[in-house]
N, C-alpha and C positions, 0 to 999 in steps of 0.2 A: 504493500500500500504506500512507500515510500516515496515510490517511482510517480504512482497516480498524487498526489501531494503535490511533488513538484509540476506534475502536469495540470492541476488543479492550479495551481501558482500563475502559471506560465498563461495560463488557457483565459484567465480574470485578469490580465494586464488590461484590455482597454476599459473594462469597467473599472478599473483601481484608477488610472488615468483622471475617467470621468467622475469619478466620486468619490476614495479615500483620497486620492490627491489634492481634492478641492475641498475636502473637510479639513485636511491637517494645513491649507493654506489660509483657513477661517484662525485656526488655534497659535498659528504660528507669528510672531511678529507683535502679538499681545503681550502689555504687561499687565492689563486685567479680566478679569472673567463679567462682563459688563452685557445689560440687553440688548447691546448692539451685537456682540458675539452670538447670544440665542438667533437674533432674526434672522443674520447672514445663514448661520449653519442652519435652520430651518430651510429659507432658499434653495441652499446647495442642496439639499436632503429629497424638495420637491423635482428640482431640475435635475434631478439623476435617479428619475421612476419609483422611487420610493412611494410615490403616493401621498397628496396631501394629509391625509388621517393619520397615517402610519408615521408620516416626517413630524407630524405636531407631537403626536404620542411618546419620541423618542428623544426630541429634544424637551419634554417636559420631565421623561424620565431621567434624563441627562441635569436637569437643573437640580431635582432633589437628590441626588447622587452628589453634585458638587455640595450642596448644605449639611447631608449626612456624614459625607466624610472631610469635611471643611475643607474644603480643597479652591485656592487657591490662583493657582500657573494655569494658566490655560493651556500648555505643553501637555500635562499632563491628561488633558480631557479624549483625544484620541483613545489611549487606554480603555478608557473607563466605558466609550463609544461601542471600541468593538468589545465588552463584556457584554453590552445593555444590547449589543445584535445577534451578540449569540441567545442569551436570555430569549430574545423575542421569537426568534426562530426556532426555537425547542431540543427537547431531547431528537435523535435520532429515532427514526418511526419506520421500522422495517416492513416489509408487507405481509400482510394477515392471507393465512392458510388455512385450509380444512383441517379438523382434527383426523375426520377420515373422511377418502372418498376424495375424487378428487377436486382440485379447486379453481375457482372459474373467477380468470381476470377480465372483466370489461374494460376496451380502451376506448376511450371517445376523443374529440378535438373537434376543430376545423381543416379543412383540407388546406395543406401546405406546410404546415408544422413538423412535420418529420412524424409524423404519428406512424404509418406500418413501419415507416424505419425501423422506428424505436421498438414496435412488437419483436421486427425477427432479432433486435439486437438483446431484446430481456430474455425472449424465448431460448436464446444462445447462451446467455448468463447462469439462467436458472435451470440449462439443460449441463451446463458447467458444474452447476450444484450439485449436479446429482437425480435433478429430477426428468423424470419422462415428461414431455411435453409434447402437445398439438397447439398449431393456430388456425382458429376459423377464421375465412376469408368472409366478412360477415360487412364491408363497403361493397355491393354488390352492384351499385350505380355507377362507380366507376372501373373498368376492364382495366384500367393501368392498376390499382388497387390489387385486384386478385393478384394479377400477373408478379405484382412486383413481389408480393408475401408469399407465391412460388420460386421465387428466385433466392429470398432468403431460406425458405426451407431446405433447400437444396441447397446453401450454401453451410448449412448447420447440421442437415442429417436430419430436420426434424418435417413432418407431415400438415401439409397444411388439409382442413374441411373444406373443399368449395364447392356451388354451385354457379350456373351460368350467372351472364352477368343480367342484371334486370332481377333476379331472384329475390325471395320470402326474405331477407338478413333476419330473422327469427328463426326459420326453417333451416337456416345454414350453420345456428347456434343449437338447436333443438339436435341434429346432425351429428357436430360435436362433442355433443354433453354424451349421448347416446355411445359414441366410438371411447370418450373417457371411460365410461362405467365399464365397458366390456371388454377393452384392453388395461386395465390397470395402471391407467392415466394418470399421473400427477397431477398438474397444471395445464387447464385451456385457456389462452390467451384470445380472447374474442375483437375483433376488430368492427367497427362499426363507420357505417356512414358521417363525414367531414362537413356535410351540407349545413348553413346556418339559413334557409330559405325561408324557412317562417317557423317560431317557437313553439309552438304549439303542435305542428307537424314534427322537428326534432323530436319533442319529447313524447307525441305517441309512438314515433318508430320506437325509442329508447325504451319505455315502456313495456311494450310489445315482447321486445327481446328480453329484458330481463325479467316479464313474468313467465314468460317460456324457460328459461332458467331455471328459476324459485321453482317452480312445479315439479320440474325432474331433481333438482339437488335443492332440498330444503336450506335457507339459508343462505346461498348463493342469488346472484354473483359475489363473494368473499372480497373483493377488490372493485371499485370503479375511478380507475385512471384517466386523470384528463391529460394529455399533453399541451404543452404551449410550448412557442417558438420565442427565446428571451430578446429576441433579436425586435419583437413588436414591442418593446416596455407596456405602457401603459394598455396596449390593446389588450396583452397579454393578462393584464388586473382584471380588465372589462368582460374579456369571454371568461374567467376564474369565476366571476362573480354570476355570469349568464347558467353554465350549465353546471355549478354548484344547484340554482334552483331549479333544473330540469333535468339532473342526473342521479343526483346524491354521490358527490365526487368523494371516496376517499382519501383521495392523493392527487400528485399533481406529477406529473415529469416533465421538467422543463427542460428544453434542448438546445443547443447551437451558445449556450455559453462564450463557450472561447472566442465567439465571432461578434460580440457583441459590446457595447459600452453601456448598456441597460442591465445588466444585472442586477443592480439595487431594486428591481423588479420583485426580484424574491422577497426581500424585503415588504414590500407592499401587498405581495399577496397573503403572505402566510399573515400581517397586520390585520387586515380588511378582510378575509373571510377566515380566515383558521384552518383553512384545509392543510397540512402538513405535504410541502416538496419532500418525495419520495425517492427521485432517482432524479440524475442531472446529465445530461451530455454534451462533452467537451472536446467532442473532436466527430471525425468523420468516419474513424477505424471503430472495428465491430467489438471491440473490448473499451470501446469511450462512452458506454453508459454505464456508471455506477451509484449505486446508493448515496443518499445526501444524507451527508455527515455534517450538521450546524456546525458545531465546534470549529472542524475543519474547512470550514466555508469562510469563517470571520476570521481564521486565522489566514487564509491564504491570500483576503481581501487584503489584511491590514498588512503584508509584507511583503517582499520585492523577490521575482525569481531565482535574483541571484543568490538570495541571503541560506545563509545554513538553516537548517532545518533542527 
């Protein structure tokens, strides 16, 4: 995990640019800790996709932190900053499995996020674990969709469910669920339509699928994944918040990190709705998705790739 660290490091350079560089330029060159300091770093904290809610919440948390520990130098508030990011971002929040029986991940998004990417690269990860896995090809609107979640299959060894394209995506998850039971299936990673056409239609298809689900594995879908693309900041907050109410999102993976100056994006989401970033990706190779580790998120913002580790 070393290795990914530094890559993690490497991968948040433009977003450190765009936002710890420009908080530590708030703190720097002060010799007091004065409301002109709060307002600036509030600013910096909006204009680098934090999100207004989540930038007020932190610079207010940031103010009783300097009176509880009477603190003084403003050099020293960086510090304090990235404890109060780790804090807001949480424990590490690994994803929820069947006890038995196997377990059924829903991934949803918007078309263009890197969403089936992201399935055959978790399906890769979690076939690395140890577990058996299938993907349903369950975007059945779009033929680039199936085709390309056959590509990862075959690039991993793992079986994708599909039906033509225009198909039930309920019937192609109903499908799935069916081939888990009777092969001894660990994990089915379900893939669903990107379409944002009108809400109310998203979330009957969604619906649709995942009481098709429920009905064969009580209790499932066990996971529902939204992906986002960190590269849209603040869009990225707005669909969080859209199919949070027309999913029941448990997690989020957010992708293209490394390619981005919006990172503080995460910041905003996990602020504004609570949903827990689950998996993050930093690169384009099939082992650049992994588990989001908060700790290691703020530590890797707040320091330079070159520095020892």
């Amino acid at each position: 995990m070393a290795g990914f660290f530094a890559q993690l490091k490497a991968g948040l350079t433009k977003t450190r640019h765009n936002f710890v560089d420009k908080v530590e330029e708030v703190f720097t060159g002060r010799k007091k800790i004065d409301e002109e300091l709060y307002e600036e770093l509030e600013e910096v904290l909006i204009r680098s996709d934090v999100g207004v809610t989540t930038s007020l919440a932190l610079v207010d948390r940031l103010r009783k932190e300097v009176k509880t520990r009477k603190i003084s130098v403003p050099s020293e508030l960086a510090q304090v900053l990235q404890e109060l990011i780790a804090e807001l971002l949480g424990e590490e929040e690994p994803l929820i499995f069947a006890k038995q029986g196997p377990s059924i991940i829903l991934v949803v998004g918007v078309n263009g996020v890197g969403k089936t990417t992201t399935i055959g690269k978790l399906a890769n990860q979690l076939k690395k674990d140890g577990k058996r896995v299938i993907m349903a090809a369950g975007d059945t609107f779009r033929a680039a969709a199936i085709d390309q979640l056959e590509v990862w299959g075959e690039r991993s060894g793992i079986e994708v469910i599909k039906h033509r394209e225009g198909a039930d995506p309920a019937a192609v998850a109903y499908d799935a669920v069916q081939a888990a039971k009777s092969r001894s299936i660990d994990v089915v990673i379900v893939d669903t339509a990107g379409r944002l056409h009108n809400k109310v239609n998203l979330m009957e298809e969604l619906r649709k699928v995942t009481k098709v689900i429920g009905r064969e594995i009580p209790g499932a879908p066990h996971e529902v994944l939204l992906v986002l693309d960190a590269t849209t900041g603040q869009n990225a907050l707005q669909q969080a918040k859209l199919f949070q109410e027309v999913a029941g999102v448990t997690g989020i993976v957010l992708t293209k990190l490394d390619g981005t100056a919006k990172g503080g994006v995460v910041l905003g989401i996990r602020g504004e709705t609570q949903i827990p970033v689950k998996w993050i990706g930093i690169g384009e190779g099939i082992e650049d998705l992994r588990p989001f580790v908060p700790k290691d998120f703020a530590a890797a913002l707040f320091n330079r790739p070159d520095e020892e580790e």
